[in-house]
N, C-alpha and C positions, 0 to 999 in steps of 0.2 A: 523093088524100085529100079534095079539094074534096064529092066526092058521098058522102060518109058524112053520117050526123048528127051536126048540132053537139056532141052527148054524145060522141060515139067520137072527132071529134076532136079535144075535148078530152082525153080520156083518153089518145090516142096523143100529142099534146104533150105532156101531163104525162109521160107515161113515157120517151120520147125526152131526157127531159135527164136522165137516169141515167145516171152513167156508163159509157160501150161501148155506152151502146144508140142504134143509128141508126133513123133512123125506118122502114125496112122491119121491123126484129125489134123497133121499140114496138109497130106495127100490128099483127105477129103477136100479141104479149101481147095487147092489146087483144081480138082474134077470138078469144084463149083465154077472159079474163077474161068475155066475151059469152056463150060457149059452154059456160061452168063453170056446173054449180047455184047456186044464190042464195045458199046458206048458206056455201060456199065460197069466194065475193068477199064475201059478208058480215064471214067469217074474215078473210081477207085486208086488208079495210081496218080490222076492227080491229087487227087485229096492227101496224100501220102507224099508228095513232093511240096503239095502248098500247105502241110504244118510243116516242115524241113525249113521253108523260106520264114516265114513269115511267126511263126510262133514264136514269144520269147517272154523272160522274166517282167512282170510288172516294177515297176522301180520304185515302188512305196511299199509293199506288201511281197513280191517276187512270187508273186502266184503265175500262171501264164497269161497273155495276154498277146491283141493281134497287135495294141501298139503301146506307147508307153506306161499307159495305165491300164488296169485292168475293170472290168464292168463293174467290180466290187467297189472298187475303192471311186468311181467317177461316179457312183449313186449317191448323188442330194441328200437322199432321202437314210440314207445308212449314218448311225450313232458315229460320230469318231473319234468320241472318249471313251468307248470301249474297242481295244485292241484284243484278240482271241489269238492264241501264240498257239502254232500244229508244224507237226515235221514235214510235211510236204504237201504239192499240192492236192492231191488225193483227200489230205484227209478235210484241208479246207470244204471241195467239193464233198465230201461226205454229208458236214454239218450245215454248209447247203440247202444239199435235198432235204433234212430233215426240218428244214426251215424254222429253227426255234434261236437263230440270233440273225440281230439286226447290227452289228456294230462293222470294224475292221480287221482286219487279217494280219497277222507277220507268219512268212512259212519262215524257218529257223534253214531248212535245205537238211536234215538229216536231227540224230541225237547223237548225246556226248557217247563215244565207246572209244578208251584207251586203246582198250585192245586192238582194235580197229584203226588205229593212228585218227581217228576222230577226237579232236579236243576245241576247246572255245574258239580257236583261230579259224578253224573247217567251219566253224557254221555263223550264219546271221544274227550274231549275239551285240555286235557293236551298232547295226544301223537300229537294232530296237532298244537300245540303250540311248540312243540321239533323239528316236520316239518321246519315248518317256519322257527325256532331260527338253523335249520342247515345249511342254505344259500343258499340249493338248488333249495327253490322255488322262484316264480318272481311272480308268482300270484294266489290270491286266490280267486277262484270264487264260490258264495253262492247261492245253487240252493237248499235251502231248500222250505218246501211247501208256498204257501200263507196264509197261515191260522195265526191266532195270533198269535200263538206257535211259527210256522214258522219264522215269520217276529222275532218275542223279538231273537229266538236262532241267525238270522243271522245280526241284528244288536249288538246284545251280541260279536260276533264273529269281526265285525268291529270295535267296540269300545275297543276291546281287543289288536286290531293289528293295530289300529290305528298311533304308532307310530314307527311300524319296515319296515325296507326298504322295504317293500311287498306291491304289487298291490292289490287291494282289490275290488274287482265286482260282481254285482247282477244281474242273469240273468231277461232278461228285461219283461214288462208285456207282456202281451198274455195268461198267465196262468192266470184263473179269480181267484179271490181273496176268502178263502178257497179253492181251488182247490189243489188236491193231486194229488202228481206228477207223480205218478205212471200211474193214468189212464189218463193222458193229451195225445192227440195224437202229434203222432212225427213230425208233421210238425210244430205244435203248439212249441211243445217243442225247433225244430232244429231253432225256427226264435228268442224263448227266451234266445236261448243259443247264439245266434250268434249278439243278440241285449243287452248284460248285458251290463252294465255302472256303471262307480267310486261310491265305497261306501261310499268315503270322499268329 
């Protein structure tokens, strides 16, 4: 990497700390990026400058969004007594593509992990606690990951609501246990979303 110019190897360090990317497949980017028309890397870094400006948390749901709401939550046509509770945006878009809910979103912004300095105050547990307490929802279904985290935040979340007139559901196994949501495929995903069952 020593014999490139200073530009390239900058640009292949910048891209090397993406995540998955090692520095053999920055460098490829990099030769592409080189070998791309000018208007093409010109796209390219604006696109990269205009999610920096203009991306930002939905403020009903906190999924991303170019303005204050996000396309989910400003669709007519989507349930919004059902609320589906997931750690982050990713995995919202996960179940998505797999197109097997029609309702609304809360991202929580991460799962409980002590160990971690992760506890109820770090994540989005109060504004969906205002959800619920506004009458609008009928049900809450918990599609956080499997993993330990996973399981403490979405039984934290049942034991929380355990006594408000709200439905309270776990989408069902098929996701193997650790499993992040993100990468679970959609069919995997559309039979756990369609098999959840009472948290009480």
């Amino acid at each position: 990497m020593q014999h490139y110019p200073k530009s390239i190897r900058n640009l292949i360090r910048q891209l090397s700390r993406l995540p998955g990317i090692g520095e053999k497949t920055a460098e490829r980017l990099a030769m592409h990026v080189l070998r791309a028309p000018g208007e093409q890397a010109q796209a390219l870094a604006e696109s990269i400058l205009q999610v920096k400006r203009s991306v930002q948390h939905c403020q009903q749901c906190f999924g991303l969004s170019d303005g204050p709401l996000c396309q989910v939550c400003q669709d007519p046509a989507r349930e919004d007594g059902l609320v589906c509770v997931v750690e982050q945006p990713a995995d919202m878009m996960s179940i998505e593509k797999a197109g097997c809910f029609n309702g609304l979103y809360h991202i929580l912004g991460g799962a409980l992990c002590p160990m971690d300095g992760i506890g109820p105050d770090q994540l989005r547990f109060e504004q969906l606690w205002r959800r619920v307490d506004s009458g609008q929802v009928r049900e809450v279904i918990l599609a956080t990951s499997t993993s330990v985290e996973g399981e403490a935040t979405a039984d934290f979340i049942a034991r929380r609501l355990a006594d408000k007139p709200v439905r309270v559901s776990r989408i069902a196994s098929g996701i193997p246990m650790g499993g992040d949501i993100k990468y679970i495929d959609q069919m995997t995903l559309k039979r756990a979303m369609e098999g959840r069952h009472e948290c009480r």
